[in-house]
Kinemage of the C-alpha trace (Angstrom):
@kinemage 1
@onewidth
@group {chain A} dominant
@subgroup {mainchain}
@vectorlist {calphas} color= white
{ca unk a 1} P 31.685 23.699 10.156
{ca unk a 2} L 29.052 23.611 7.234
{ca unk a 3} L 25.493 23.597 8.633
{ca unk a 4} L 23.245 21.232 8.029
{ca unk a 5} L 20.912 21.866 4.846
{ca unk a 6} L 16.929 22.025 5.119
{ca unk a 7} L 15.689 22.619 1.837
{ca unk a 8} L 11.816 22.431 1.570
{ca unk a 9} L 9.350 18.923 0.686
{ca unk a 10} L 9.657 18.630 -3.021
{ca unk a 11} L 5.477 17.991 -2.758
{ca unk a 12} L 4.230 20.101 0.018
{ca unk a 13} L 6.912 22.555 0.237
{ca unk a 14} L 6.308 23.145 3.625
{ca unk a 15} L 7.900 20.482 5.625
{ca unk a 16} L 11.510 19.630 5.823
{ca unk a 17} L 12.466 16.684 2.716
{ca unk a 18} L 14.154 13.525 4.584
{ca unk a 19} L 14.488 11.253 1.377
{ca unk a 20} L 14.866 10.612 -2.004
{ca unk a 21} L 11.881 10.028 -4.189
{ca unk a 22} L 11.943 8.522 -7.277
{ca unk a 23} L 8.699 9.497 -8.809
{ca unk a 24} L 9.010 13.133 -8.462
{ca unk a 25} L 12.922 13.059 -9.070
{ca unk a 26} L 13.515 15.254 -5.799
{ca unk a 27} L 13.619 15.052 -2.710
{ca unk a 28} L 9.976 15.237 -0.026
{ca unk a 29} L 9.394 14.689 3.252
{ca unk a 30} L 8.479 11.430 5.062
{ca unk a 31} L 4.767 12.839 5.450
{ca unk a 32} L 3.787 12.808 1.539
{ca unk a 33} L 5.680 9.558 1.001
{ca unk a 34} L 2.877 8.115 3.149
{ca unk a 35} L 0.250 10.027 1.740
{ca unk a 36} L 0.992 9.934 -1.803
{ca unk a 37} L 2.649 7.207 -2.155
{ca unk a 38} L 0.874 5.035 -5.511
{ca unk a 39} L -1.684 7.652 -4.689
{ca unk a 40} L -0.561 10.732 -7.029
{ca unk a 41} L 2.996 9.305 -7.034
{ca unk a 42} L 3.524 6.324 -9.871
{ca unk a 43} L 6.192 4.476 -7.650
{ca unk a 44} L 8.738 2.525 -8.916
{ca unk a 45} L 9.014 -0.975 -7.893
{ca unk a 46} L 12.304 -0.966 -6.379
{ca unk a 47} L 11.589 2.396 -4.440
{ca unk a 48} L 13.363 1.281 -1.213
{ca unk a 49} L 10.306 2.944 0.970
{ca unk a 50} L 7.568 1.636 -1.148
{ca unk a 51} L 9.256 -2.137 -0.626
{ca unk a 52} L 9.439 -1.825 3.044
{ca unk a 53} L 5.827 -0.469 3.394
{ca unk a 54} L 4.452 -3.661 1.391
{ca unk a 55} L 6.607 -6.035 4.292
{ca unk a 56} L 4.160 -3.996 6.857
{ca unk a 57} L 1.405 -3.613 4.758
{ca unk a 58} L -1.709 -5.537 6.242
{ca unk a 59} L -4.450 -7.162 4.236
{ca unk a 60} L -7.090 -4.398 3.472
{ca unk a 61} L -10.125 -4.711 6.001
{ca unk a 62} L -13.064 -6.939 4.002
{ca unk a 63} L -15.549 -3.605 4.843
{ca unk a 64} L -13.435 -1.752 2.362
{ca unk a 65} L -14.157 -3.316 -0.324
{ca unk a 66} L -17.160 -3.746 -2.396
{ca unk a 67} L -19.437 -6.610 -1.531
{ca unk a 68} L -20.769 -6.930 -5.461
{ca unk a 69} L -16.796 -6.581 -6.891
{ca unk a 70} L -15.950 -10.021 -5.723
{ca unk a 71} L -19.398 -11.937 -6.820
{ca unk a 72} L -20.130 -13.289 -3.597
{ca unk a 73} L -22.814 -14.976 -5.394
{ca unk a 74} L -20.368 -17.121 -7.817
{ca unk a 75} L -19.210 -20.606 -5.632
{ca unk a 76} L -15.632 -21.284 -6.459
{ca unk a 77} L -15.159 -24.771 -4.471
{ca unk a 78} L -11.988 -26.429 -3.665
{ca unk a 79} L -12.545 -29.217 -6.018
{ca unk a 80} L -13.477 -26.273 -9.061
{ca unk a 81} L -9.416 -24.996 -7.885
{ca unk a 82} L -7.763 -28.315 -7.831
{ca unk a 83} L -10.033 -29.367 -11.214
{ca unk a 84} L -9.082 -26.488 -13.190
{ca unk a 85} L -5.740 -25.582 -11.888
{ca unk a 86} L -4.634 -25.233 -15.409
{ca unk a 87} L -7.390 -23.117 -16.255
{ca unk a 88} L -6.062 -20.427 -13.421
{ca unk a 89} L -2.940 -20.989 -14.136
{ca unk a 90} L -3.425 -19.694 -17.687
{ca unk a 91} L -6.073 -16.863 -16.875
{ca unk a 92} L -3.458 -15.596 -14.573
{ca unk a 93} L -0.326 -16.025 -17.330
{ca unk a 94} L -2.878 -13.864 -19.503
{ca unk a 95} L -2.494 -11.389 -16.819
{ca unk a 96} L 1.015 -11.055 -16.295
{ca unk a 97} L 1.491 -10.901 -20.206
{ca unk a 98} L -0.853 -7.794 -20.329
{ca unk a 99} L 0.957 -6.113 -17.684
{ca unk a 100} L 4.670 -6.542 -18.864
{ca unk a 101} L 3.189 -5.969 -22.401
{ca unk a 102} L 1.561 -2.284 -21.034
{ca unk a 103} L 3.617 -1.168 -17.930
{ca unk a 104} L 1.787 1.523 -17.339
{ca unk a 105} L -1.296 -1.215 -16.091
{ca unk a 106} L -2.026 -1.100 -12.128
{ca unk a 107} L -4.040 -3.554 -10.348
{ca unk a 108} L -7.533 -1.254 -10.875
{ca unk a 109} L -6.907 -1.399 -14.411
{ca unk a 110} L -6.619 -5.405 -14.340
{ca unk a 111} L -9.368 -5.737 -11.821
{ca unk a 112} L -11.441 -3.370 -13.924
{ca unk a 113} L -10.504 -5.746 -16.758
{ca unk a 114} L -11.466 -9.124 -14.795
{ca unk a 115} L -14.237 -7.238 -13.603
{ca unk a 116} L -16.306 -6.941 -16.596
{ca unk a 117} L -15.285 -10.249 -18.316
{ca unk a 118} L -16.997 -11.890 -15.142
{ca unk a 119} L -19.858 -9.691 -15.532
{ca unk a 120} L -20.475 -10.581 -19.463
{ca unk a 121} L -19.747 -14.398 -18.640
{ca unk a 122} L -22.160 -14.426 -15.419
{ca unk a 123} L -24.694 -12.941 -18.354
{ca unk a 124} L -24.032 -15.735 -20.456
{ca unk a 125} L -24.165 -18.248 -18.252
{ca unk a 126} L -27.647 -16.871 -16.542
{ca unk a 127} L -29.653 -15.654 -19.374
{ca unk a 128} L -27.101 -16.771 -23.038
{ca unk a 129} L -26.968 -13.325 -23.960
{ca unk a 130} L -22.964 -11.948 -25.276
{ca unk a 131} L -22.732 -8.915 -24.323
{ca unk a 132} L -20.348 -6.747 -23.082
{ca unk a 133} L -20.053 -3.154 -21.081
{ca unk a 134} L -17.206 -1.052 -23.327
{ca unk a 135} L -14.283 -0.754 -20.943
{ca unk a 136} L -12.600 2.999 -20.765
{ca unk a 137} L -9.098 3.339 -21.415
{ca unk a 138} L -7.560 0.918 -24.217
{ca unk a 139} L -5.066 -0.333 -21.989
{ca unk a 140} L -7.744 -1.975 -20.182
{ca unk a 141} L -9.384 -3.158 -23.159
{ca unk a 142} L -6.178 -4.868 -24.094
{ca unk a 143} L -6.061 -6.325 -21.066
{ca unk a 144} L -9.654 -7.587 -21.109
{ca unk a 145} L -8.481 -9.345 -24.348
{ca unk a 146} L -5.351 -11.134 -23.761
{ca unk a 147} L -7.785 -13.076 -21.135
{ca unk a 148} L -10.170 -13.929 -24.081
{ca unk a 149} L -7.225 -15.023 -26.092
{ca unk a 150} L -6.181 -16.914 -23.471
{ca unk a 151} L -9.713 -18.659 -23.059
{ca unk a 152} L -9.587 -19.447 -26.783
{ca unk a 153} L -6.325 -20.705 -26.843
{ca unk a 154} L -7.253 -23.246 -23.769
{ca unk a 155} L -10.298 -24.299 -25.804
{ca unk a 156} L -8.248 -25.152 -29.121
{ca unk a 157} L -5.389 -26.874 -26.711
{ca unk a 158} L -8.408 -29.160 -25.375
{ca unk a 159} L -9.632 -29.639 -29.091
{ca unk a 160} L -6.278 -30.818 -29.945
{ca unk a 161} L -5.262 -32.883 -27.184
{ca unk a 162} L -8.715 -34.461 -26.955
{ca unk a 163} L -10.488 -34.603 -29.786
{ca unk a 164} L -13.045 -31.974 -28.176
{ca unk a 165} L -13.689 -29.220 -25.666
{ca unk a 166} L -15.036 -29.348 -22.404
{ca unk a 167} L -14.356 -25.933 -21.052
{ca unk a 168} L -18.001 -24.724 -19.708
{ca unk a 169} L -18.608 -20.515 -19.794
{ca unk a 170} L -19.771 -21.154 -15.815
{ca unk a 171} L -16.169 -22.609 -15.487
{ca unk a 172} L -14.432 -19.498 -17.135
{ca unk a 173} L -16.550 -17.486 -14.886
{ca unk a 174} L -15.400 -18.976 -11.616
{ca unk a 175} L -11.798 -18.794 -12.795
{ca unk a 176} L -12.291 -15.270 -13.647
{ca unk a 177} L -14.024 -14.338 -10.147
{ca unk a 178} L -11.286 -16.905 -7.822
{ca unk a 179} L -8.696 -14.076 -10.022
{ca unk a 180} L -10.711 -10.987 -9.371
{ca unk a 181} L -10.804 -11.982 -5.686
{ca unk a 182} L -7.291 -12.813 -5.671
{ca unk a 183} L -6.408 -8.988 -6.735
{ca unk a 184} L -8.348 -7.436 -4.108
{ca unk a 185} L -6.737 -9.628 -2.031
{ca unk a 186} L -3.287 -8.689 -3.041
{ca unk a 187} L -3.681 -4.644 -3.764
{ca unk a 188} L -3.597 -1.929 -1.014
{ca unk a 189} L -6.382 -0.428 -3.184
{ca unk a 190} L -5.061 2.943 -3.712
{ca unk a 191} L -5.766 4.178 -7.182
{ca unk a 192} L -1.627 3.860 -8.748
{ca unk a 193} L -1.115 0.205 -6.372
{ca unk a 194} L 1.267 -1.991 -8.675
{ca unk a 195} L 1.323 -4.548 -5.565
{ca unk a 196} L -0.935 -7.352 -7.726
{ca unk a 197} L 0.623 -6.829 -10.412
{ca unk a 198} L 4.063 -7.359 -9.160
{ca unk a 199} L 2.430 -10.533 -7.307
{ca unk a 200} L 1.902 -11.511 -11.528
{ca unk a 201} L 5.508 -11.062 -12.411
{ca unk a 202} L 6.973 -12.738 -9.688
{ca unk a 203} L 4.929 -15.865 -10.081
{ca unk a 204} L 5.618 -15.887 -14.085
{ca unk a 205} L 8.864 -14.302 -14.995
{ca unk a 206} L 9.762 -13.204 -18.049
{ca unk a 207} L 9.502 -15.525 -21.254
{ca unk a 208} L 7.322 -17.957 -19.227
{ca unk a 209} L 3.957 -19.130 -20.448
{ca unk a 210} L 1.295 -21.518 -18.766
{ca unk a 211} L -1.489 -23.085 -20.549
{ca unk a 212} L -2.204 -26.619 -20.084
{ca unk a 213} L -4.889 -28.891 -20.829
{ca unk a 214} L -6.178 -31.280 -17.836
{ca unk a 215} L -4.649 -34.209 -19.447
{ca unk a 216} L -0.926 -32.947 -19.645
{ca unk a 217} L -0.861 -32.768 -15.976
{ca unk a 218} L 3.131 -31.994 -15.181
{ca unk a 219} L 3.778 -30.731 -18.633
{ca unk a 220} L 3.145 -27.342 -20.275
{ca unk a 221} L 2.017 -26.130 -24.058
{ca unk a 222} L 4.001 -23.195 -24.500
{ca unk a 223} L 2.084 -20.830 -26.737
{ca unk a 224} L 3.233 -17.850 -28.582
């Protein structure tokens, strides 16, 4: 008989490996999978033991996150949701086409993104000033302006469709901070989490766009 073979953690190379991993290409022990896993380790999304810990995974406690990251000061009402459905639906299109357009976005780089759009609209909206804090890394950036494309291209829908736009900057922020609270809602928070932006992709697939104006209720604009 042919004994059993115990080769070293691919990671640690200490304990005993017990599965495949993907993102190092070798095989490591159960022990780093937890602890690295979207961590140090960019995980794929059909990693068998990254899928089953997101079925387990529970919302992340509200004390770990940042009080001032979700603008607990902006009101986003029922009524703003149901109003401006369109308007969310579009902001988060913007998002999913940023991510499949860069895959190597994670949810901090697209809450980093959101994140300082709301801040420079919650300026304009409180004191008129345009200005904005220069994002690092130019994937971010991009992201930051496929939402501002996205924003323009709502405006110029409206213009068409109705002879004018109504689109407010106050409105653009609450759409902006209902999405930034939606991501930290939806990531595990660790710094390589894809879990938000897989949320994205699922809800828009591939080749699907979503911008509407309030009076095409049921229909879409498909934009380029």
């Amino acid at each position: 008989m042919f004994e059993e073979s115990h080769l070293p953690c691919a990671i640690c190379e200490i304990r005993k490996e017990k599965r495949f991993c993907p993102a190092v290409h070798g095989r490591i022990c159960p022990q780093c999978c937890g602890e690295q896993r979207e961590v140090t380790l960019d995980c794929p999304r059909d990693c068998p033991y990254l899928v089953q810990a997101r079925e387990h995974e529970k919302p992340r406690p509200a004390d770990q996150i940042d009080p001032a990251g979700l603008f607990l000061q902006v009101e986003v009402p029922d009524q703003f949701m149901y109003e401006k459905e369109h308007l969310l639906m579009g902001l988060t299109y913007a998002l999913a086409k940023a991510a499949r357009t860069d895959r190597s976005l994670n949810d901090q780089d697209l809450i980093a993104a959101i994140a300082m759009l709301a801040k420079s609209y919650e300026r304009r909206v409180n004191s008129g000033l345009h200005y904005e804090q220069p994002l690092t890394g130019e994937s971010r950036r991009k992201a930051a302006l496929e939402i501002e494309n996205m924003v323009k291209e709502y405006r110029e829908a409206e213009q068409k469709h109705m002879g004018y736009s109504s689109l407010r900057e106050s409105e653009v922020l609450k759409g902006l901070v209902f999405l930034l609270r939606l991501a930290h809602g939806r990531t595990s928070g660790r710094p390589k989490a894809r879990a938000f932006v897989e949320f994205l992709f699922a809800h828009f697939p591939e080749k699907e766009s979503a911008v509407v104006t309030p009076q095409e209720a049921g229909s879409r604009i498909i934009l380029p």
